[in-house]
C-alpha positions in Angstrom: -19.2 -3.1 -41.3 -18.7 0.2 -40.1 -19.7 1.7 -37.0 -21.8 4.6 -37.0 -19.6 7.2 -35.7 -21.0 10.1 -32.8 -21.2 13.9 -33.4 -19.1 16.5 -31.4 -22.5 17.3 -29.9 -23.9 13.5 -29.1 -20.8 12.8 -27.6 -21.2 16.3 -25.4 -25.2 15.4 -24.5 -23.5 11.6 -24.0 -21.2 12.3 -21.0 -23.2 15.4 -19.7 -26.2 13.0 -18.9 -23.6 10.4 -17.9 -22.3 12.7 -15.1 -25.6 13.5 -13.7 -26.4 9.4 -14.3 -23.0 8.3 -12.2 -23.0 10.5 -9.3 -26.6 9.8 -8.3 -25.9 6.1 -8.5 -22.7 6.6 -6.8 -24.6 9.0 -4.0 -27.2 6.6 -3.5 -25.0 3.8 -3.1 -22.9 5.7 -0.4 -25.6 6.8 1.6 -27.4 3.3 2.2 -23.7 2.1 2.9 -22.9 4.7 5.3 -26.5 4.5 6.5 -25.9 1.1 7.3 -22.5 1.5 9.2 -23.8 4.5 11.0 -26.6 2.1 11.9 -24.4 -0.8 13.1 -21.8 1.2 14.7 -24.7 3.0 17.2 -26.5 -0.8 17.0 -23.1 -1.9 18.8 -22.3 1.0 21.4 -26.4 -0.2 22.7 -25.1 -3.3 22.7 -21.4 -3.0 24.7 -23.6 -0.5 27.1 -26.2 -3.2 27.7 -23.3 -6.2 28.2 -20.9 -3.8 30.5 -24.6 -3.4 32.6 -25.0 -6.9 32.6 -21.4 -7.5 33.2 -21.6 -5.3 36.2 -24.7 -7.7 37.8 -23.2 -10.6 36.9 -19.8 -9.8 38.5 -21.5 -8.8 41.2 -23.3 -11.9 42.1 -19.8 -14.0 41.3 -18.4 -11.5 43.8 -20.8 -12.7 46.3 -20.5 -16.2 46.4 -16.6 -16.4 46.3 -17.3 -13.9 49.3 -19.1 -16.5 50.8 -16.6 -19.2 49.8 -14.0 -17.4 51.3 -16.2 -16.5 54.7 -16.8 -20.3 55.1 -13.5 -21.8 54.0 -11.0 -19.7 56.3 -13.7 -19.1 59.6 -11.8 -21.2 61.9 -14.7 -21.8 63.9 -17.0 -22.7 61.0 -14.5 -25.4 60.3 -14.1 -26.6 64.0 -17.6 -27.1 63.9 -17.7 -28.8 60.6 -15.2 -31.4 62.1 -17.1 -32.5 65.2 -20.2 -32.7 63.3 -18.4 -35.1 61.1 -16.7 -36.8 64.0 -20.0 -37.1 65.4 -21.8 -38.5 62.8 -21.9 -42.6 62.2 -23.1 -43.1 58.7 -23.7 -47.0 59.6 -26.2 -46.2 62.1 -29.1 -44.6 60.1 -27.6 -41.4 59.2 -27.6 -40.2 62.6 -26.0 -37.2 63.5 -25.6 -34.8 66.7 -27.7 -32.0 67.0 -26.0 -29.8 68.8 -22.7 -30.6 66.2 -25.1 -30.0 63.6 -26.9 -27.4 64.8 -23.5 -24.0 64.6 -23.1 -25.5 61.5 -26.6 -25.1 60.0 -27.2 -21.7 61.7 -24.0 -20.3 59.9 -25.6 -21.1 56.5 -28.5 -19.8 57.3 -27.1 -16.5 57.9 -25.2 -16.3 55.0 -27.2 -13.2 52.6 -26.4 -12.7 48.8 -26.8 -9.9 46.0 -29.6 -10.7 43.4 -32.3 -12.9 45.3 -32.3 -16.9 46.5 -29.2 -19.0 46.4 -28.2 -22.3 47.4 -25.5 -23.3 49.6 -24.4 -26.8 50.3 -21.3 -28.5 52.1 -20.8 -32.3 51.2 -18.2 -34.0 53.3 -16.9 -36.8 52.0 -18.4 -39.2 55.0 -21.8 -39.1 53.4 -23.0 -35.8 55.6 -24.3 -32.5 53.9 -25.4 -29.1 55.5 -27.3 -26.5 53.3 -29.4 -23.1 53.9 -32.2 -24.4 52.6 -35.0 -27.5 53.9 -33.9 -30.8 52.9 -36.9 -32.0 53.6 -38.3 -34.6 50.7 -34.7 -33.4 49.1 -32.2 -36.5 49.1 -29.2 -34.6 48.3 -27.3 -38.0 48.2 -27.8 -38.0 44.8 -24.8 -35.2 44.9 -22.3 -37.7 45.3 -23.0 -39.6 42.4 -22.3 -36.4 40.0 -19.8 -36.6 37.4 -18.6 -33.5 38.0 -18.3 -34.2 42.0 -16.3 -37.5 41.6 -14.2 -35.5 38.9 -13.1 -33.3 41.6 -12.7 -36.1 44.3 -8.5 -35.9 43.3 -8.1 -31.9 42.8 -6.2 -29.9 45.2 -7.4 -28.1 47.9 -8.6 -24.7 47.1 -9.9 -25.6 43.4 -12.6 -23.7 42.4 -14.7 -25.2 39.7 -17.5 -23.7 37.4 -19.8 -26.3 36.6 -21.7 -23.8 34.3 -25.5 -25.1 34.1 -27.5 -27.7 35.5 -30.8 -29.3 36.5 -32.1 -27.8 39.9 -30.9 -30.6 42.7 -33.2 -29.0 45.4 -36.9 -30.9 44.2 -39.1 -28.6 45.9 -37.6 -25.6 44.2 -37.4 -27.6 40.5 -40.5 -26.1 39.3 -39.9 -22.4 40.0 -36.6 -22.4 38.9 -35.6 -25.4 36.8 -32.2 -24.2 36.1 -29.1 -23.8 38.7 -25.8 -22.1 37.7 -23.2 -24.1 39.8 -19.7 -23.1 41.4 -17.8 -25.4 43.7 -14.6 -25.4 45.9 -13.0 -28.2 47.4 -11.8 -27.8 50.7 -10.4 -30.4 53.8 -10.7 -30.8 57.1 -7.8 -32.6 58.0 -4.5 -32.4 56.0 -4.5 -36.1 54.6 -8.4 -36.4 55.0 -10.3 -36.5 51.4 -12.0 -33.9 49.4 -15.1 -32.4 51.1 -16.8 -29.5 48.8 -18.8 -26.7 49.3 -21.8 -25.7 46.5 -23.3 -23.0 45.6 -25.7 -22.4 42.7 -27.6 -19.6 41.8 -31.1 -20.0 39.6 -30.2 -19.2 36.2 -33.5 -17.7 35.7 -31.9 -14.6 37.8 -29.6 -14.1 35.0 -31.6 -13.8 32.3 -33.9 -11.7 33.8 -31.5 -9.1 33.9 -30.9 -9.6 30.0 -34.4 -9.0 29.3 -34.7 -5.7 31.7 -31.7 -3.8 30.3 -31.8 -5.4 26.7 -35.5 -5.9 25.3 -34.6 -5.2 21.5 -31.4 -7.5 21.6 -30.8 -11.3 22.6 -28.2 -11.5 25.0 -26.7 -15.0 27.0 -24.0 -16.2 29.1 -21.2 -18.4 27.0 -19.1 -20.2 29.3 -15.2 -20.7 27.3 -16.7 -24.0 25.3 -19.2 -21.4 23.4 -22.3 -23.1 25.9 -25.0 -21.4 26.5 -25.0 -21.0 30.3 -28.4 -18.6 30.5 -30.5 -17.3 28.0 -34.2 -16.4 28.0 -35.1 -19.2 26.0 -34.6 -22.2 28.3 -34.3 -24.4 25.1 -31.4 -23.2 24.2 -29.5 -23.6 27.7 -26.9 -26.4 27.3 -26.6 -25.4 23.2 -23.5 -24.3 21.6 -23.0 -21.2 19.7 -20.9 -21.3 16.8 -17.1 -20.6 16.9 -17.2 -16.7 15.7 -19.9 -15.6 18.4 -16.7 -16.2 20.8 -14.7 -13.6 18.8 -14.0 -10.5 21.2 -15.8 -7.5 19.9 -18.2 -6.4 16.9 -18.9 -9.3 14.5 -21.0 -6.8 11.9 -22.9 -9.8 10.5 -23.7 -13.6 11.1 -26.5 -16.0 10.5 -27.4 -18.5 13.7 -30.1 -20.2 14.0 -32.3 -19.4 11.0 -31.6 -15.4 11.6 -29.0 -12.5 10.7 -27.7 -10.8 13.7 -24.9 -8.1 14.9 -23.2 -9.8 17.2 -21.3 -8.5 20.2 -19.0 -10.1 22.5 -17.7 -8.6 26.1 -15.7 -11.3 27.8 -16.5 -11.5 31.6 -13.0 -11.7 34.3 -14.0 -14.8 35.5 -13.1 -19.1 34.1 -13.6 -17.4 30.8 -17.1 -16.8 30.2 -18.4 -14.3 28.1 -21.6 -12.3 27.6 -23.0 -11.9 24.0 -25.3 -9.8 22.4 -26.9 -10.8 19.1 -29.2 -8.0 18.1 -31.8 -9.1 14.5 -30.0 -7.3 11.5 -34.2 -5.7 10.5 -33.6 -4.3 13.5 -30.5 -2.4 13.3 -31.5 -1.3 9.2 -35.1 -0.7 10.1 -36.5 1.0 7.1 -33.6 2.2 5.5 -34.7 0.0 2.3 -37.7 2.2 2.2 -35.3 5.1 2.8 -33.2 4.6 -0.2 -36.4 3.4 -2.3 -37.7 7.0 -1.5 -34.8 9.0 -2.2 -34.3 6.7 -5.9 -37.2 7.8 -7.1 -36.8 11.9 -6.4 -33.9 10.6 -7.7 -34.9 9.7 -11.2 -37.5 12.6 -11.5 -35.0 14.9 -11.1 -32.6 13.8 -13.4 -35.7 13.2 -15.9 -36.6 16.7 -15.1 -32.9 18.7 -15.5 -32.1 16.1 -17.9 -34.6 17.7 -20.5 -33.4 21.2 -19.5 -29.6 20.1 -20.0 -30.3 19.1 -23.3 -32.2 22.0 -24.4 -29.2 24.2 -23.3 -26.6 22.0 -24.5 -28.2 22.1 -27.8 -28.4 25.9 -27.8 -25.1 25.8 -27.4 -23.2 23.8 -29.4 -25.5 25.3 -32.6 -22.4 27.9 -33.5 -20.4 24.6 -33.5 -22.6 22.8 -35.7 -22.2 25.5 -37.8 -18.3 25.7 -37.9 -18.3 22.3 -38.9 -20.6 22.5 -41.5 -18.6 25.6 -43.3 -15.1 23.5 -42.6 -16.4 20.4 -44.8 -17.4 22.8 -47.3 -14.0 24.5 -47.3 -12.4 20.9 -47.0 -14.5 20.1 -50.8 -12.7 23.3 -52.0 -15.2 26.1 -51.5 -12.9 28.5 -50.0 -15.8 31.4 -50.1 -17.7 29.7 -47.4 -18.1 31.7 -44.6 -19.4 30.2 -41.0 -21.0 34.1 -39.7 -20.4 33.1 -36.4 -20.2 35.6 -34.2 -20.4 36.9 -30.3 -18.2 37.8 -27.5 -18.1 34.7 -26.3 -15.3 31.8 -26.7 -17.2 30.1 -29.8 -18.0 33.8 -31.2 -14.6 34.7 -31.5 -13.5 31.1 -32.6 -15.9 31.4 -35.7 -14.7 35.2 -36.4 -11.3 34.0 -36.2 -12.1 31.1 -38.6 -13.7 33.2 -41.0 -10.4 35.7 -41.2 -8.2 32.4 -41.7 -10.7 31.7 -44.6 -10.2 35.5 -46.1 -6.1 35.4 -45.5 -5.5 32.0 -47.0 -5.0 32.5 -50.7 -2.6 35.3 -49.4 -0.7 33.1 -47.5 -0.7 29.9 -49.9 1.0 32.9 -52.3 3.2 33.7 -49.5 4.0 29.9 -49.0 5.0 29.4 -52.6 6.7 33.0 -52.8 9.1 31.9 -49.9 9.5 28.1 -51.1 10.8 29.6 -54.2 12.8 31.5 -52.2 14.4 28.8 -50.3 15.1 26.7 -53.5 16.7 29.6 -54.7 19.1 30.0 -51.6 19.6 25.7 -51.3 21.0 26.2 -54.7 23.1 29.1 -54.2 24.7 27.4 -50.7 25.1 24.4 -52.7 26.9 26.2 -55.5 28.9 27.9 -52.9 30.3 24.4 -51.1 33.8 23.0 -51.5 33.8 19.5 -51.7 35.6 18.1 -49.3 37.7 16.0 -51.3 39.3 18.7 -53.0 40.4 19.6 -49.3 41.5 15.7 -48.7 43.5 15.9 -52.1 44.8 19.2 -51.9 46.5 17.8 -48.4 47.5 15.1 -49.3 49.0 16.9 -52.3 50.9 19.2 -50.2 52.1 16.5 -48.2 53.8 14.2 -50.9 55.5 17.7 -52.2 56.9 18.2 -48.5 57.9 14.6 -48.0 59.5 14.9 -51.4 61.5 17.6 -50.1 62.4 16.0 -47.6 60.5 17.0 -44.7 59.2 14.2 -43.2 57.6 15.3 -39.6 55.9 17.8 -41.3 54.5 15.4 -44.0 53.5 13.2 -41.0 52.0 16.5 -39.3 49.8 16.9 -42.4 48.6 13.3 -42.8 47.7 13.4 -39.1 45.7 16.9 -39.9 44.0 15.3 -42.9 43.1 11.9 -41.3 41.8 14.1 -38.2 39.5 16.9 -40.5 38.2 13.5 -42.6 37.1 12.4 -39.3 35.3 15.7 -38.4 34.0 16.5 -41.8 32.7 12.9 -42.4 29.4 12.5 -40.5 27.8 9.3 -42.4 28.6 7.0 -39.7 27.7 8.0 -36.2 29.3 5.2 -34.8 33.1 3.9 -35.3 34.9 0.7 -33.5 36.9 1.6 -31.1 40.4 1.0 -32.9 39.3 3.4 -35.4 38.6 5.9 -32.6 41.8 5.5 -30.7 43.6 5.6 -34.1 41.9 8.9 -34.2 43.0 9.7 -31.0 47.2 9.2 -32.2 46.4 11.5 -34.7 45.0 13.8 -32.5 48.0 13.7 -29.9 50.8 14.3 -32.6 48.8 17.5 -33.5 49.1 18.9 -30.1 52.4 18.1 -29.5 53.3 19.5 -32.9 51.4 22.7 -31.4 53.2 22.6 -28.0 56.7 22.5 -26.8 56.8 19.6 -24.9 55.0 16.0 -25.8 53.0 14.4 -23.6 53.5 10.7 -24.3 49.7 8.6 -24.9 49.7 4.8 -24.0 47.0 2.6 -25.4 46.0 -1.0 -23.8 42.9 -1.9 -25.6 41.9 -5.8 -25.3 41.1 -7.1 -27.9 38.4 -8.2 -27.7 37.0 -5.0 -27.6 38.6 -3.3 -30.9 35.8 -4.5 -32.6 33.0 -2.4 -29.9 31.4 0.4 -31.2 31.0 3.6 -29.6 29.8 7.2 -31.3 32.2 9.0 -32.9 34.4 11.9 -30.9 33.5 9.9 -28.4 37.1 9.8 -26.4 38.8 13.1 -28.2 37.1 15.2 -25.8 38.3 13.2 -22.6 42.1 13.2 -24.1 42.0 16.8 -24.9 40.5 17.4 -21.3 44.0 15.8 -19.8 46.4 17.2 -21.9 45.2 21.0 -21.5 43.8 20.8 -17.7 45.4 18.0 -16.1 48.9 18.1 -17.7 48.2 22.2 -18.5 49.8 21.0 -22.3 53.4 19.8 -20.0 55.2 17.2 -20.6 53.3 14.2 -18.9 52.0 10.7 -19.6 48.0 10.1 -20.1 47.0 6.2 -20.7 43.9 4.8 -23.1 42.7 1.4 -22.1 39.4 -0.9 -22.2 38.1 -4.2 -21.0 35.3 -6.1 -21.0 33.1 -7.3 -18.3 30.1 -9.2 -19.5 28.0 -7.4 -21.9 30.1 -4.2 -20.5 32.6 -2.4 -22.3 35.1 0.0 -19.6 37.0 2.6 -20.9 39.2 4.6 -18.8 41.1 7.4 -19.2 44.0 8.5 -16.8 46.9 11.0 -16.5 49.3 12.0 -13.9 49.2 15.6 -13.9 48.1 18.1 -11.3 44.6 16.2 -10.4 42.1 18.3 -8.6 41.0 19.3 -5.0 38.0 17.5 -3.3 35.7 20.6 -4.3 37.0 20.8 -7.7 36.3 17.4 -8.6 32.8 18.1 -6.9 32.2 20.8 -9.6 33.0 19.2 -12.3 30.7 16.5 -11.2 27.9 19.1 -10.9 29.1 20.2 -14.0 27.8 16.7 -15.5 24.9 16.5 -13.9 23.5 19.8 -14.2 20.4 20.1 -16.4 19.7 22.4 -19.5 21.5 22.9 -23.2 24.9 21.2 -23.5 27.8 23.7 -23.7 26.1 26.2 -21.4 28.8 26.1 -18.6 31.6 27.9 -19.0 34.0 25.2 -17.8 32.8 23.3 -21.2 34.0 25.9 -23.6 37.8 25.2 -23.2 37.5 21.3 -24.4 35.5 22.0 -27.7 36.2 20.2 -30.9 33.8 20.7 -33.4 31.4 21.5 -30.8 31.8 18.6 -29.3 33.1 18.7 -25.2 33.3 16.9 -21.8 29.7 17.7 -20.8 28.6 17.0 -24.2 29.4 13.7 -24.6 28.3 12.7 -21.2 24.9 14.3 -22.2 25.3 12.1 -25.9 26.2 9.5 -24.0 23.6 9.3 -21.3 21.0 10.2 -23.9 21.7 7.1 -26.3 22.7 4.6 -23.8 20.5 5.5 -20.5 20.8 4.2 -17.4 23.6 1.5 -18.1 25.7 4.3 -19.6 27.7 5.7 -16.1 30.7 8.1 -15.7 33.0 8.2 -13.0 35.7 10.6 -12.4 38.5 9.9 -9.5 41.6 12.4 -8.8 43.0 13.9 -5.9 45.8 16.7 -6.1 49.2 15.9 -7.6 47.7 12.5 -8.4 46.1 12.8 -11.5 42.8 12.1 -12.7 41.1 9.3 -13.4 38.2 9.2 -15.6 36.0 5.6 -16.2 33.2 5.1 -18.7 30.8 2.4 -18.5 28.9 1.4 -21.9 26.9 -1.5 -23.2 29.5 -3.3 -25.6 27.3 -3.3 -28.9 29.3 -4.1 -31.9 28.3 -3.2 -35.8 25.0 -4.3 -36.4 23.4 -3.5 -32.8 24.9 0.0 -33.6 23.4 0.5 -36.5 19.9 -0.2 -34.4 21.1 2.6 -31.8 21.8 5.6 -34.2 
């Protein structure tokens, strides 16, 4: 079944609308996508400036009570007095303790200030007595010693600072108003070998998340301590929870779900026991209304193109009539009415496209009379060139003629001089076969070299080592003439020398190499025959070329043939230095009859 096929002008009114269709959906696209970053990349400067503002509290209340760690831990006094209140006290006889021990002790707590509102400071020793700033009244802070976290520490060096992260308030009368105590404590000793005693400080957590909601009311933010726990947050359900793994990732996290919500997330790690602040701020939030946005700017979208879409094809249609038109007269002409006219006219590209049409219309019987006017003209001239050839086996036999009359006569050099002519013009004449086997062409090649020594006053020995297993190889014909002739007239400058033909094979590579021991070249003559080789443009060009001609064939030639039919596999190299010859190395895919015939 065919396919109905589109007009010139469908396919015109086709992509026009198309590339009004393309770029809106691409623009639309873009913009909510860029609205969206834009929107997320200001969403998370808000939320690194509300975390470095909380960092910046936070740090300073940590500040405070490893202040006060410090102030108690090294006053000298402080501890004194800490020792003869625990000398003093007998834990078997009621819990009774000396006042006046107890008392310097007491008062040094009590003058102890800190950043950001209440905080708790206790000292446990390890004989069962405890100090704080704050009444103990109807608060049995006994209970202290049975924390986990407090026996944990019972082996830990002196000087460990520990950050117990969240807890229940301790202090009952303060429970309600602030159920939640952040918790750091230090272990310190009185005597070298004595045990652990601790000092304890806690903060309510409700401090810190007050902060979060002052600088951060259109974000959630919390403290993370380095498990991912929720240390404060606003919510006081969700102290104690974790937070899942990628919330702890440092930086931007553009988009998570947690629980049952999609957030930007933002993470600014804090400089202390590897707590963290994060900011989770609801993805509505960040994109507001930008669906709205985009469902606004769709559909002024669509009534514009709707609208310009009707003017487009109005104009395109006005347009592409003269083409119409032109195609209607060239089907006509096609059915043989060649006095169809299209009367297209106008100054414009199509106007002068259908005036040029119709003047092709009104010369074309003259030139189909021309045509067959100068086809009988070129039979005419085939036949008389054709009439005008010599066969070239009346040349052959007319040689070869001469030659058994000279050999009859005695003359046998010369008889050899004209078999080595006639075997060499066969070779040159005969163009059939564009590839030979390399024993034919280095046959060739002896014929060639008794020619030119027959020419020249001194010979010029040639060697051959061809293995034999590449005889058989075919290269293109006049392949290896050129190279020869190149060392007998310009590196043995046609004296008596030596120049040496051999060939191996390496894999599915054939080597040739031809070498002489005449005159060689200098470094920058060898570098311009090498830019010789390589230059581009029409072979022959280069004047260099036009002294190592055969047939038309030279040096530059045949590396152009050769690089041509073989591509990159095919490589020539050229070695010499002066008075050492020349050295020239071809490098050819062996191919033998049949894969030759594929080549040509």
């Amino acid at each position: 079944m065919n396919r109905p096929s589109f007009s010139w002008r469908q396919k015109l009114i086709t992509i026009s609308l198309l590339c009004l269709v393309i770029p809106s959906i691409m623009t639309l696209a873009l913009t909510g996508l860029y609205t969206k970053n834009e929107l997320t990349t200001k969403a998370s400067v808000k939320a690194e400036q509300s975390l470095e503002v909380a960092d910046l509290y936070i740090s300073n209340i940590v500040r405070d009570m490893l202040n006060a760690f410090n102030m108690l831990q090294y006053d000298s006094e402080f501890i004194t007095n800490l020792r003869l209140a625990s000398n003093s006290y007998d834990n078997s006889k009621g819990s009774q303790v000396d006042f006046f021990a107890y008392k310097p002790v007491a008062e040094k707590l009590e003058q102890l200030t800190f950043f950001g509102g209440k905080t708790y400071v206790t000292i446990v020793l390890p004989n069962g007595l405890y100090f704080s700033n704050y009444s103990t009244y109807q608060n049995d802070l006994s209970s202290l010693y049975k924390e986990a976290w407090l026996q944990q520490m019972a082996g830990d060096p002196v000087n460990t600072t520990n950050w117990i992260g969240v807890q229940n308030n301790y202090v009952r009368s303060d429970s309600e108003r602030f159920p939640q105590l952040i918790t750091v404590v230090r272990t310190i000793r009185l005597y070298a070998n004595a045990s652990n005693a601790y000092i304890i400080i806690s903060k309510p957590e409700q401090q810190i998340h007050e902060i979060f909601s002052k600088y951060a009311e259109d974000q959630t933010m919390m403290l993370l301590d380095g498990s991912g726990t929720i240390v404060s947050h606003a919510n006081v359900h969700m102290i104690g929870t974790k937070v899942p793994s990628a919330m702890l990732t440092t930086g931007l996290t553009e988009k998570m779900a947690w629980n049952g919500g999609e957030y930007i997330a933002y993470n600014h790690p804090l400089s202390f026991a590897e707590w963290s602040l994060q900011s989770l701020t609801p993805y509505w939030v960040v994109t507001g209304n930008i669906g709205n946005f985009l469902n606004d700017i769709f559909v002024f979208q669509a009534l514009f193109f709707v609208l310009f879409s009707f003017v487009l094809l109005y104009l395109l249609r006005q347009l592409t009539k003269p083409i119409v038109q032109l195609v209607k007269t060239a089907v006509r002409v096609e059915l043989g009415n060649l006095d169809q006219r299209s009367l297209v006219t106008g100054q414009d590209e199509i106007g002068r496209l259908g005036s040029s049409f119709d003047r092709m219309l009104d010369k074309i019987e003259d030139m189909i009379r021309q045509i067959e006017w100068e086809q009988g003209r070129k039979r005419m001239a085939e036949l008389e060139a054709l009439q005008a050839q010599i066969n070239p086996h009346f040349l052959f036999n007319t040689l070869n003629s001469i030659r058994l009359q000279v050999r009859m006569k005695g003359e046998v050099e010369i008889a050899e001089i004209i078999s080595s002519l006639s075997t060499v013009l066969r070779m040159t004449i005969n163009r059939n076969n564009e590839y030979i086997t390399l024993h034919e062409e280095s046959n060739t090649i002896q014929q060639y070299m008794k020619l030119m020594n027959f020419r020249h006053l001194e010979n010029v020995e040639l060697s051959i080592s061809l293995a034999s297993d590449t005889l058989l190889a075919m290269i293109p014909r006049f392949t290896l003439q050129p190279l020869i002739e190149n060392a007998y007239l310009h590196g043995l400058k046609q004296k008596h020398g030596h120049i040496y033909l051999s060939s191996w094979k390496q894999g599915h590579i054939l080597y040739i190499r031809v070498e002489d021991n005449g005159i060689g070249m200098t470094g920058e003559q060898l570098a311009d025959v090498t830019s010789m080789l390589t230059e581009t443009g029409q072979p022959g060009d280069d004047k260099r070329e036009r002294s190592s001609r055969i047939n038309g064939i030279g040096l530059r030639n045949v590396h152009e043939r050769l690089r041509i039919i073989y591509g990159d596999v095919y490589h020539m190299e050229i070695e010499s230095s002066p008075g050492q010859g020349v050295r020239l190395t071809l490098r050819l895919p062996i191919t033998f009859h049949k894969e030759a015939n594929e080549h040509a």
